[in-house]
N, CA, C and O atoms as a GROMACS GRO file, in nm:
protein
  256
    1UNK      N    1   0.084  -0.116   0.000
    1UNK     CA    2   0.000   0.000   0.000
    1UNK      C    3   0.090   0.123   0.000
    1UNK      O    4   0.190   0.125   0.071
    2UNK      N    5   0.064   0.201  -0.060
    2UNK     CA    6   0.126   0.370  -0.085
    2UNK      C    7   0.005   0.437  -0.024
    2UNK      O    8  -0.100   0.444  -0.088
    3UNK      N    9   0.019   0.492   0.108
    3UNK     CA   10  -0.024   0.628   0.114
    3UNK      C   11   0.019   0.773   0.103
    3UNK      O   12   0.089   0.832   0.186
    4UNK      N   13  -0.029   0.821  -0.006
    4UNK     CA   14   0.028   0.980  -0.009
    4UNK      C   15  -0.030   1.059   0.079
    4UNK      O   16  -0.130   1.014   0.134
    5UNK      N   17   0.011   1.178   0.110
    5UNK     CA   18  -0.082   1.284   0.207
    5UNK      C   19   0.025   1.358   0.261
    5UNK      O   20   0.131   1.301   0.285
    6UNK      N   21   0.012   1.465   0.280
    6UNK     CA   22   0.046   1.561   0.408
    6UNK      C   23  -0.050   1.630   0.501
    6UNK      O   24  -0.166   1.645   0.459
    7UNK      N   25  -0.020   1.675   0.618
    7UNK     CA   26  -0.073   1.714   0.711
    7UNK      C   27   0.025   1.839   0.805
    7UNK      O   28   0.144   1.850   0.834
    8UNK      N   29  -0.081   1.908   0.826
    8UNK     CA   30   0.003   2.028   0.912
    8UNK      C   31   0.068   2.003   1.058
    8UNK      O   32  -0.031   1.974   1.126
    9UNK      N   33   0.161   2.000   1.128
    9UNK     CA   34   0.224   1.958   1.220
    9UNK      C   35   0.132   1.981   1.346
    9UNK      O   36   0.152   1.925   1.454
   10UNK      N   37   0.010   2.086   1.316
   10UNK     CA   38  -0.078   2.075   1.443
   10UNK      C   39  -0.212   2.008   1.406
   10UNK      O   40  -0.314   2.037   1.469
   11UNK      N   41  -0.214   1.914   1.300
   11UNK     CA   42  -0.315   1.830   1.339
   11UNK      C   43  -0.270   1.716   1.409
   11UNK      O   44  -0.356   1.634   1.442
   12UNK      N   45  -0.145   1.693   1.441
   12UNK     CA   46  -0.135   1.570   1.555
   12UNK      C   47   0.019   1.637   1.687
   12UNK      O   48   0.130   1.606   1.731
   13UNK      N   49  -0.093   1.748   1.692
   13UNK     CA   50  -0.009   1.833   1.849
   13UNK      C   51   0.069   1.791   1.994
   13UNK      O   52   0.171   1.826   2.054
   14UNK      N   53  -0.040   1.694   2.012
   14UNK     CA   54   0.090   1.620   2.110
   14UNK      C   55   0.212   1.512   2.085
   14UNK      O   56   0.300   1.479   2.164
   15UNK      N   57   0.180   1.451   1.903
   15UNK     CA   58   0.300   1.371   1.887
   15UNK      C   59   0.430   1.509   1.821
   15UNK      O   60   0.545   1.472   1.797
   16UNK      N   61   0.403   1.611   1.807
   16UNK     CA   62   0.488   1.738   1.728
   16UNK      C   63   0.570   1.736   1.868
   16UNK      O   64   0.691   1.718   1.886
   17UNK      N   65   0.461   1.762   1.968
   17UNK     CA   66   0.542   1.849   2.103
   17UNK      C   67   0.615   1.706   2.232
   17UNK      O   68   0.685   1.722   2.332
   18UNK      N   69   0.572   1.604   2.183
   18UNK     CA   70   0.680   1.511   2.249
   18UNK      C   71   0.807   1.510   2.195
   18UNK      O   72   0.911   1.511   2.260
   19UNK      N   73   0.794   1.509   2.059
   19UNK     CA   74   0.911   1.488   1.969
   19UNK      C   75   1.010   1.615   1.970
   19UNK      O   76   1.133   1.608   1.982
   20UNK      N   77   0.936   1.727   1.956
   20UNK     CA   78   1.026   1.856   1.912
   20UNK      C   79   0.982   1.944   2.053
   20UNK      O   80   1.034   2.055   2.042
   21UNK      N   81   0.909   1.937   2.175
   21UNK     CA   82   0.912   1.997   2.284
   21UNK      C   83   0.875   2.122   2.222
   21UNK      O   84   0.945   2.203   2.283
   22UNK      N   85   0.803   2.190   2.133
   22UNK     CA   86   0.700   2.256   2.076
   22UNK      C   87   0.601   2.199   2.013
   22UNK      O   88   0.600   2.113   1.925
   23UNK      N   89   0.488   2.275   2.086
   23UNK     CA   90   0.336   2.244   2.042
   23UNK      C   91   0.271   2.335   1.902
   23UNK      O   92   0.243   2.455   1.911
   24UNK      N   93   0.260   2.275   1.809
   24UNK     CA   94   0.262   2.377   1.718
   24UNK      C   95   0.042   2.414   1.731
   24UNK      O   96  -0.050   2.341   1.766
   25UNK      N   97   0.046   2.528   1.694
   25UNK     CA   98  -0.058   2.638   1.677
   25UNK      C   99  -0.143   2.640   1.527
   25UNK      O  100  -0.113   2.721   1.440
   26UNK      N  101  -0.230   2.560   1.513
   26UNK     CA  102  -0.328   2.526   1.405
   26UNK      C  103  -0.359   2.683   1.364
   26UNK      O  104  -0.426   2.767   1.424
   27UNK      N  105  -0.285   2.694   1.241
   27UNK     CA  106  -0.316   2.893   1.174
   27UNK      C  107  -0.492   2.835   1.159
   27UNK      O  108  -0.548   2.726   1.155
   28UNK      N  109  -0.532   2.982   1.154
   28UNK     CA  110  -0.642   3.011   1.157
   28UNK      C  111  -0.739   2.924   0.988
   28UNK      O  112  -0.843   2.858   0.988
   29UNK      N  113  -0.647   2.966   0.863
   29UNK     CA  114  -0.684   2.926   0.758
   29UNK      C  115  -0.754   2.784   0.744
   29UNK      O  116  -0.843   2.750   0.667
   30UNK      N  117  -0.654   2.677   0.889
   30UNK     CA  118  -0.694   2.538   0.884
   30UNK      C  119  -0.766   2.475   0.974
   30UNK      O  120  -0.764   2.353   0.990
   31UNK      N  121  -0.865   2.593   1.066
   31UNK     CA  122  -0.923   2.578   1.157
   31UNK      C  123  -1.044   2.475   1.162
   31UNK      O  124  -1.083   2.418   1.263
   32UNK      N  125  -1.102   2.460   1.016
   32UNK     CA  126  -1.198   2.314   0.977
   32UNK      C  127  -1.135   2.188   0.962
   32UNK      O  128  -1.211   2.096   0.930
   33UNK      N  129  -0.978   2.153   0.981
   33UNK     CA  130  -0.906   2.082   0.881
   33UNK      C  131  -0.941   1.969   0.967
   33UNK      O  132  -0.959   1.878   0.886
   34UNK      N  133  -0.963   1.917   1.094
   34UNK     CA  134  -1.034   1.742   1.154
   34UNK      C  135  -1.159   1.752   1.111
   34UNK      O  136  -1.218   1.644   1.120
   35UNK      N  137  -1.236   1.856   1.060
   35UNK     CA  138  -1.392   1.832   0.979
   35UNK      C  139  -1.407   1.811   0.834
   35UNK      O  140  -1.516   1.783   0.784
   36UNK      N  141  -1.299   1.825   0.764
   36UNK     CA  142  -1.304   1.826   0.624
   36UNK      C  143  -1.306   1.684   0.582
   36UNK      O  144  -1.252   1.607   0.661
   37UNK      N  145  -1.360   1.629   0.467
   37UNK     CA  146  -1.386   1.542   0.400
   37UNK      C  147  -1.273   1.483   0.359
   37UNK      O  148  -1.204   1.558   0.290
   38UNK      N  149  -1.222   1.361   0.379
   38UNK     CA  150  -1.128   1.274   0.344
   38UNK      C  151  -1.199   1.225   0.219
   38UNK      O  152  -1.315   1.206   0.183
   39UNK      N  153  -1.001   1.203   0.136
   39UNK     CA  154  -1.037   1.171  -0.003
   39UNK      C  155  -0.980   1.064  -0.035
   39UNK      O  156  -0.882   1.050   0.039
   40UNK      N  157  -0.992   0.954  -0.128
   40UNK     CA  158  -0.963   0.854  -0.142
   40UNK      C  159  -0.916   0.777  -0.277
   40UNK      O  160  -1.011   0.761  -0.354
   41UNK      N  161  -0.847   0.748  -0.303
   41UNK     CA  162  -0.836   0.708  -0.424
   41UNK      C  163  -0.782   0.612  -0.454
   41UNK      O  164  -0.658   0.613  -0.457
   42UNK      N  165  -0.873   0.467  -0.493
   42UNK     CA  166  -0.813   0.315  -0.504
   42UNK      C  167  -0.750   0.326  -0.638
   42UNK      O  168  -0.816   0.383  -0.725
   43UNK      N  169  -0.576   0.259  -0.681
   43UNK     CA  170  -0.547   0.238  -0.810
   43UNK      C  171  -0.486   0.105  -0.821
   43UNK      O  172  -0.408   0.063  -0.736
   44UNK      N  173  -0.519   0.041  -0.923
   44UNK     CA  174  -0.462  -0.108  -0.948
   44UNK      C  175  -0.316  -0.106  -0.935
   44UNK      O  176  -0.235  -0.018  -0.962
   45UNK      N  177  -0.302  -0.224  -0.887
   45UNK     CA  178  -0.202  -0.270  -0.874
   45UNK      C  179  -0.072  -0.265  -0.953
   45UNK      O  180  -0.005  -0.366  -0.973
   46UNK      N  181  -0.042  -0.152  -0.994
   46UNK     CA  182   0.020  -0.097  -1.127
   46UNK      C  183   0.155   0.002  -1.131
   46UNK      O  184   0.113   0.115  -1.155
   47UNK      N  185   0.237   0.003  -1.123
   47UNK     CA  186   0.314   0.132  -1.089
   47UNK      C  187   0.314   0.260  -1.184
   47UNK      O  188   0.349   0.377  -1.167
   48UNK      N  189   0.248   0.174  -1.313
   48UNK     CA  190   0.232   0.330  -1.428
   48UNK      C  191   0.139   0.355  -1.402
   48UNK      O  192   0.104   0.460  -1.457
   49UNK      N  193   0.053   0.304  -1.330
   49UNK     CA  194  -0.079   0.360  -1.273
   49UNK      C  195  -0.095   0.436  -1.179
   49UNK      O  196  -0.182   0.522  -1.188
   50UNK      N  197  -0.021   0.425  -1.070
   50UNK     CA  198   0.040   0.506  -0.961
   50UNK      C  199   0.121   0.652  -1.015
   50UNK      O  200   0.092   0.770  -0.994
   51UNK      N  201   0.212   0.602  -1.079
   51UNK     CA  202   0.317   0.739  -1.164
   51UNK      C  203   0.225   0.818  -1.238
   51UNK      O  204   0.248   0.939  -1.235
   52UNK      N  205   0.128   0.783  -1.302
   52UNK     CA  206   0.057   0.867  -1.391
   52UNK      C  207  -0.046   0.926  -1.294
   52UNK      O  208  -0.110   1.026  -1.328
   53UNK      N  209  -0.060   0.885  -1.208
   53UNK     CA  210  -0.178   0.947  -1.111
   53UNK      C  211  -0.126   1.082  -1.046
   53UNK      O  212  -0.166   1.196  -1.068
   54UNK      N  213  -0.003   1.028  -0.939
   54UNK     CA  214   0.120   1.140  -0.914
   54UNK      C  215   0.110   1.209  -1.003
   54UNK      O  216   0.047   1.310  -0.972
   55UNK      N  217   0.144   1.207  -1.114
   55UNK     CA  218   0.186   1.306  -1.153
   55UNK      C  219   0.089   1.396  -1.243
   55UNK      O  220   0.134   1.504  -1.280
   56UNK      N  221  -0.030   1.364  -1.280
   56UNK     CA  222  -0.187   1.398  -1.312
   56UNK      C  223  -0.205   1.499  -1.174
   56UNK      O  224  -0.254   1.612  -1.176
   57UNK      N  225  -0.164   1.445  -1.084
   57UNK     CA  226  -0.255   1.559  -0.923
   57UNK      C  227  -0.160   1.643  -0.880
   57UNK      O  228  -0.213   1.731  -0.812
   58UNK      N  229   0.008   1.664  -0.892
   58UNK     CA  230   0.090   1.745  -0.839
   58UNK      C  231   0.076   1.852  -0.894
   58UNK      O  232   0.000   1.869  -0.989
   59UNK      N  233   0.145   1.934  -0.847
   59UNK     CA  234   0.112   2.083  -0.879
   59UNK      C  235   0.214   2.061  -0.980
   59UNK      O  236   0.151   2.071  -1.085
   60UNK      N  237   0.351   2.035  -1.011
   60UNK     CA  238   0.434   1.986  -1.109
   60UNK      C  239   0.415   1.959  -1.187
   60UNK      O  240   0.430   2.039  -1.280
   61UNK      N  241   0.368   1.830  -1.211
   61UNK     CA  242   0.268   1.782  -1.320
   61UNK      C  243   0.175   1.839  -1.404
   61UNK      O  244   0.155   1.831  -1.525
   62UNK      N  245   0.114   1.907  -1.300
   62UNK     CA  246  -0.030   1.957  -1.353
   62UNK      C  247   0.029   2.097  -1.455
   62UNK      O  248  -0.031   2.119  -1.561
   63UNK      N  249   0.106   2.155  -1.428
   63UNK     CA  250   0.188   2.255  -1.489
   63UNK      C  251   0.266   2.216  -1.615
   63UNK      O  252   0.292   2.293  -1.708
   64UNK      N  253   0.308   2.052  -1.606
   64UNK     CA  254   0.408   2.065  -1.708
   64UNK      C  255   0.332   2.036  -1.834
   64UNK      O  256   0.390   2.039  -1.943
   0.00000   0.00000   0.00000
């Protein structure tokens, strides 16, 4: 399984501030971000299927 994703260092605040002994401060912009809709996307078992997906959704990609 490949999961892609990022996440802002204060949606999981107490593993940030065990690790780095700062608690980081959820900016205001991402104040819905544990209510927002998770997204999902099953792809066969494929690695040009995977690569072409990457690179179809990056901002990189999507540019070149």
């Amino acid at each position: 399984m490949i999961a892609l994703g990022c996440a802002h260092p204060a949606k999981f605040p107490e593993a940030v501030e065990r690790a780095t002994g700062i608690r980081p401060v959820l900016p205001p912009a991402l104040g819905d971000l544990l209510g927002r809709r998770e997204r999902i996307t099953a792809l066969p078992n494929d690695i040009g299927a995977v690569t072409r997906f990457i690179r179809a959704h990056s901002r990189q990609g999507a540019a070149a």
